[in-house]
N, CA, C and O atoms as CSV, one atom per row, in Angstrom:
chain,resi,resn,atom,element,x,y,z
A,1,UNK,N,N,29.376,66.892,69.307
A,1,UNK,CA,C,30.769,66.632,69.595
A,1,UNK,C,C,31.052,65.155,69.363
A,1,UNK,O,O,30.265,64.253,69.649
A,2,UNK,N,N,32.116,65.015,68.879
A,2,UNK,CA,C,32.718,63.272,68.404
A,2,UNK,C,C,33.682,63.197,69.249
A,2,UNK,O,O,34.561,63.999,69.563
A,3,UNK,N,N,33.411,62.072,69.613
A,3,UNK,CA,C,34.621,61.008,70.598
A,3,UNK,C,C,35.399,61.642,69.852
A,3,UNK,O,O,35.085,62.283,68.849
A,4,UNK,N,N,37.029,61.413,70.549
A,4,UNK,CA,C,38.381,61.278,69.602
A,4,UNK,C,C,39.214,60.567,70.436
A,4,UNK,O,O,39.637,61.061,71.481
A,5,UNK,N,N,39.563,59.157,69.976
A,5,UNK,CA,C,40.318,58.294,71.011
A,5,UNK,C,C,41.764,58.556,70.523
A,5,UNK,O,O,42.171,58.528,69.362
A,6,UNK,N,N,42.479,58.826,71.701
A,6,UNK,CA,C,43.817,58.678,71.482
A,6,UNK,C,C,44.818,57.767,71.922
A,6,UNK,O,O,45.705,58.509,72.344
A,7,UNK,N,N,45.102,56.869,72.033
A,7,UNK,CA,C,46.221,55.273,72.434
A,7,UNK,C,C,47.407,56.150,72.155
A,7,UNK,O,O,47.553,56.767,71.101
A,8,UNK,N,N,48.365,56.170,73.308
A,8,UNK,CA,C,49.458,56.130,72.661
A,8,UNK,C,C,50.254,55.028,73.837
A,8,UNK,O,O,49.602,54.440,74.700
A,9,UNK,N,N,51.818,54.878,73.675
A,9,UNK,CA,C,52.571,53.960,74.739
A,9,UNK,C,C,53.883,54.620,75.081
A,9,UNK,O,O,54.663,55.102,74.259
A,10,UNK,N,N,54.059,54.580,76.593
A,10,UNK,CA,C,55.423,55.370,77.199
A,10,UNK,C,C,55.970,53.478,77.955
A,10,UNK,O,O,55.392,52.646,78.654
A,11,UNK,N,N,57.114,53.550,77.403
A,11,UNK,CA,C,57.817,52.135,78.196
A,11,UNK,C,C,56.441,50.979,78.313
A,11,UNK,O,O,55.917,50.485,77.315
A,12,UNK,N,N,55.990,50.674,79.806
A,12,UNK,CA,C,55.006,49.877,79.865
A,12,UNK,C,C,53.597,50.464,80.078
A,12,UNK,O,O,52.537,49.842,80.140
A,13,UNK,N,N,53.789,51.691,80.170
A,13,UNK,CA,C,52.193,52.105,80.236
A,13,UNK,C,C,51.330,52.625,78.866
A,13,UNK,O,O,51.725,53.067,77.787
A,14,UNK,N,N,50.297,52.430,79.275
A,14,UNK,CA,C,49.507,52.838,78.103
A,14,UNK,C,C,48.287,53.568,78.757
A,14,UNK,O,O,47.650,53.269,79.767
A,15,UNK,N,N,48.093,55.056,77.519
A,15,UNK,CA,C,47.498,55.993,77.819
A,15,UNK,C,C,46.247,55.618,76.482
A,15,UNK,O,O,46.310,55.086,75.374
A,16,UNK,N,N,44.790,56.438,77.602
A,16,UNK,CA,C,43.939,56.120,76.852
A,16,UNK,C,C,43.221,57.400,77.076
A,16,UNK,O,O,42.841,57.730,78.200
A,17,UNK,N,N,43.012,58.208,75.891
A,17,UNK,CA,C,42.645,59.483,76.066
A,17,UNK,C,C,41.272,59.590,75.274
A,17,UNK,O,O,41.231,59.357,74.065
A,18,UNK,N,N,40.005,59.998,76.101
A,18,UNK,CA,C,39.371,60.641,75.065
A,18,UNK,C,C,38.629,61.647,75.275
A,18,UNK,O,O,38.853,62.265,76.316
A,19,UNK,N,N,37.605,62.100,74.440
A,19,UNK,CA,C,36.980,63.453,75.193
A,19,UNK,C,C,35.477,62.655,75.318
A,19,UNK,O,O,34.773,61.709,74.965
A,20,UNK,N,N,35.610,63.781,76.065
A,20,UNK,CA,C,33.983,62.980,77.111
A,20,UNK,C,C,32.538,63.458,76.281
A,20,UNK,O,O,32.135,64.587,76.000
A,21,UNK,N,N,32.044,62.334,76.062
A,21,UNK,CA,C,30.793,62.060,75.326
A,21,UNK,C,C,30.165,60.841,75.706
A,21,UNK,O,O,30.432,59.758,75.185
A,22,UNK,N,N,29.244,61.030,76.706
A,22,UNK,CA,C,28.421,59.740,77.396
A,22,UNK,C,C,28.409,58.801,76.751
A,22,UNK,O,O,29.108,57.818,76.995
A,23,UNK,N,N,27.275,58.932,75.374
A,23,UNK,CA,C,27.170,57.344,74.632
A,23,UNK,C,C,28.481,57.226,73.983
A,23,UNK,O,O,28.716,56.050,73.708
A,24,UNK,N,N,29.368,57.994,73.661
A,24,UNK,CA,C,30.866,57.324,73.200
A,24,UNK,C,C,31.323,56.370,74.160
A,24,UNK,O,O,31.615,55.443,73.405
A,25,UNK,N,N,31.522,56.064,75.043
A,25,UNK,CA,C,31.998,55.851,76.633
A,25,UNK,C,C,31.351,54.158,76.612
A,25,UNK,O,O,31.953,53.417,77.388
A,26,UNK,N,N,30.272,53.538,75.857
A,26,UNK,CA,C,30.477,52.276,76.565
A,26,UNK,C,C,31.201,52.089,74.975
A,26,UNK,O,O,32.340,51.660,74.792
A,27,UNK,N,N,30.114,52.578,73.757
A,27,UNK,CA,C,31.084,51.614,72.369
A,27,UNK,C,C,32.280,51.947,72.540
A,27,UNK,O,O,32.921,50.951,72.873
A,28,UNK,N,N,33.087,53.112,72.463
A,28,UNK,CA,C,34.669,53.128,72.869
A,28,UNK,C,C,35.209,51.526,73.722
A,28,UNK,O,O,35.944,50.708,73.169
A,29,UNK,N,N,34.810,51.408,74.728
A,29,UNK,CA,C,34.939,50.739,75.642
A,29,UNK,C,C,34.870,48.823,74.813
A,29,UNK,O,O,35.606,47.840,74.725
A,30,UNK,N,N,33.738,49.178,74.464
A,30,UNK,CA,C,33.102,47.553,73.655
A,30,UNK,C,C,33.910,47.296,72.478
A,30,UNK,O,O,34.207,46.151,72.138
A,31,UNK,N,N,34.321,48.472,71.769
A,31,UNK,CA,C,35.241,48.152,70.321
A,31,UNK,C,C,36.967,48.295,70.755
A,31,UNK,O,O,37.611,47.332,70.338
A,32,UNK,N,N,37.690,49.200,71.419
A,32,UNK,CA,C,38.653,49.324,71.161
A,32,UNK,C,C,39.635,48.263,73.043
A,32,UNK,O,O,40.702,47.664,72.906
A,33,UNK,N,N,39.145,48.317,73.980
A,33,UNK,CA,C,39.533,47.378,74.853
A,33,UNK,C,C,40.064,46.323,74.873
A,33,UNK,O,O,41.182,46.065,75.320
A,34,UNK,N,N,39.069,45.396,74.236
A,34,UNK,CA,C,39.182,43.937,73.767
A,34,UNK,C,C,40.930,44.086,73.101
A,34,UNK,O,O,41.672,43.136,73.351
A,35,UNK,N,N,41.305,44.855,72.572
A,35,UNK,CA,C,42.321,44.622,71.591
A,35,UNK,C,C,43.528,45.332,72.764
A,35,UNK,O,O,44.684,45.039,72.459
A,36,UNK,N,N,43.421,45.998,73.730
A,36,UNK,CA,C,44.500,46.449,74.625
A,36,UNK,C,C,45.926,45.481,75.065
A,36,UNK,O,O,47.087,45.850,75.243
A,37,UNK,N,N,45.397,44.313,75.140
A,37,UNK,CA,C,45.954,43.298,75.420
A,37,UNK,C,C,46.918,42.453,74.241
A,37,UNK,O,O,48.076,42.039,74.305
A,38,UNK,N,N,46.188,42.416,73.464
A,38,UNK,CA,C,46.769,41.997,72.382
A,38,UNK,C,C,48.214,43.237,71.434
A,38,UNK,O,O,48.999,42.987,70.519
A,39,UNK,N,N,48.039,44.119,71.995
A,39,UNK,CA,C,48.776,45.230,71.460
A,39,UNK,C,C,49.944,45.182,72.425
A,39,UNK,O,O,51.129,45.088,72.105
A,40,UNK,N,N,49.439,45.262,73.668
A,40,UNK,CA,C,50.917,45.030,74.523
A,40,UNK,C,C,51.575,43.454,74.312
A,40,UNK,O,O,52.779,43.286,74.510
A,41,UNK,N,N,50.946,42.645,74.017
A,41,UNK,CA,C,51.717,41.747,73.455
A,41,UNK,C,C,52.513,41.787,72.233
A,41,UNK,O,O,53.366,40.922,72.032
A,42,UNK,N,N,52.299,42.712,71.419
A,42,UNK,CA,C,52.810,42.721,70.106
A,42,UNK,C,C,54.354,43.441,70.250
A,42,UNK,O,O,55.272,43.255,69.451
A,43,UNK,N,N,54.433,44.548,71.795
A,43,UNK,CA,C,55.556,44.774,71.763
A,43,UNK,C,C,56.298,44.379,72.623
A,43,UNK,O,O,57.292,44.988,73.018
A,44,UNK,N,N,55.828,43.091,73.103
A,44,UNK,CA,C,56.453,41.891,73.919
A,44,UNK,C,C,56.508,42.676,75.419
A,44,UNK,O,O,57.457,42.576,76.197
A,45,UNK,N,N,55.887,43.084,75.540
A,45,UNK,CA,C,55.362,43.304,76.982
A,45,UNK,C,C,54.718,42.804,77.929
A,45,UNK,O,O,54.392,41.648,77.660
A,46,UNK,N,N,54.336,43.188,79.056
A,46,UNK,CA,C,53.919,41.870,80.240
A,46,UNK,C,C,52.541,41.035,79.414
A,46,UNK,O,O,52.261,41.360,78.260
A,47,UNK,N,N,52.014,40.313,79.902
A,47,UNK,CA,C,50.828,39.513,79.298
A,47,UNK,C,C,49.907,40.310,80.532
A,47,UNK,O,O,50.026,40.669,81.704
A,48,UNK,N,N,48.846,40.321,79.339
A,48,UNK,CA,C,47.484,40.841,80.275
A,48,UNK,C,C,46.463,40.042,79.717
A,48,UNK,O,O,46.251,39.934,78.509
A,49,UNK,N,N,45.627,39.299,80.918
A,49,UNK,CA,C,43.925,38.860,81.161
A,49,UNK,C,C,43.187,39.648,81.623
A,49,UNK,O,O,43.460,40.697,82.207
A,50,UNK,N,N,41.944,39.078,81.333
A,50,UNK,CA,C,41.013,39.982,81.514
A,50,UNK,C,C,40.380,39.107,82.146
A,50,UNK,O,O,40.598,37.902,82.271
A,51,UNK,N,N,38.983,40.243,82.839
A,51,UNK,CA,C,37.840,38.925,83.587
A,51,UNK,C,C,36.474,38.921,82.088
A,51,UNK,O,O,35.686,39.763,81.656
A,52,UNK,N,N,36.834,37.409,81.709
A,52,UNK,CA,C,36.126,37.524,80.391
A,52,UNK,C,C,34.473,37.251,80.918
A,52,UNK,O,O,33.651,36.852,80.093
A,53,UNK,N,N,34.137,37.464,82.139
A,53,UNK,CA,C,32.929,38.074,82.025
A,53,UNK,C,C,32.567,39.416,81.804
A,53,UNK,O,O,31.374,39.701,81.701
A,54,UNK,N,N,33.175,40.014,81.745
A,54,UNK,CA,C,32.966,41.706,81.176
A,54,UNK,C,C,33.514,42.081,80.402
A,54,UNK,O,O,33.071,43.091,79.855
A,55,UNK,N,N,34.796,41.485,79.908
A,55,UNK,CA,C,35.017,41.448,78.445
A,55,UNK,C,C,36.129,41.086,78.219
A,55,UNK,O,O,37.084,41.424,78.918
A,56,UNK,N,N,36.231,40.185,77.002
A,56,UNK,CA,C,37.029,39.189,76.512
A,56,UNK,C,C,38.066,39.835,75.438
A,56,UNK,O,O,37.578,40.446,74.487
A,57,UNK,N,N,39.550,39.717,75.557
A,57,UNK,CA,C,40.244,39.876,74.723
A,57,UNK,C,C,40.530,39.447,73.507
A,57,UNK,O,O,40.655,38.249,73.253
A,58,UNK,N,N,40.652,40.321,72.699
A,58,UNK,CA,C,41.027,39.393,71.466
A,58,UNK,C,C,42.359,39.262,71.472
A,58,UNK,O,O,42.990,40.084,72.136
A,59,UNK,N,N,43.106,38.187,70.730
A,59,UNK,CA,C,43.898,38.152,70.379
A,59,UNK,C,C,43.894,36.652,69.662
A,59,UNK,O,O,43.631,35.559,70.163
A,60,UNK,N,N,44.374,37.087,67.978
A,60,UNK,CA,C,44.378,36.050,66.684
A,60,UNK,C,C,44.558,34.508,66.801
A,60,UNK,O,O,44.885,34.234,67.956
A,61,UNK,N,N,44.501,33.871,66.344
A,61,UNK,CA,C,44.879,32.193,66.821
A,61,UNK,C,C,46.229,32.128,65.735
A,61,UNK,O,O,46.190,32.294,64.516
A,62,UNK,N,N,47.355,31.848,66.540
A,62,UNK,CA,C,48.345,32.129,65.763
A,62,UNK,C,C,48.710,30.769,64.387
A,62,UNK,O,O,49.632,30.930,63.588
C-alpha cells in the first residue's frame, strides 16, 4: 500500500489527509511539513513558526 497525501485549504484551515502506512508517517512528515507554513503565507494568511528544533520551515529568501 502507498501513502497518498492529500493538502487541501477551507478559509484558514488546512487539512492533511493520508492513509496510514507506518514508514510513510515520519518521510511524509520530514518532506512535506517544512513547506506548511510557507503555503499559508502564499495566501496571505496568519504567519506560522515552528519549534525549529523539530523542524524548520522553509520558506525562499525573497
Amino acid at each position: 500500500m502507498k501513502a497518498q497525501v492529500i493538502v487541501f485549504m477551507h478559509k484558514v484551515q488546512a487539512h492533511v489527509q493520508m492513509q496510514y502506512k507506518p514508514s510513510a508517517i515520519r518521510d511524509f512528515l520530514d518532506a512535506v511539513m517544512p513547506a506548511i507554513p510557507y503555503c499559508i503565507d502564499l495566501i496571505e494568511s496568519a504567519y506560522l513558526t515552528t519549534d525549529e528544533s523539530r523542524i524548520k520551515a522553509f520558506r525562499p529568501k525573497a
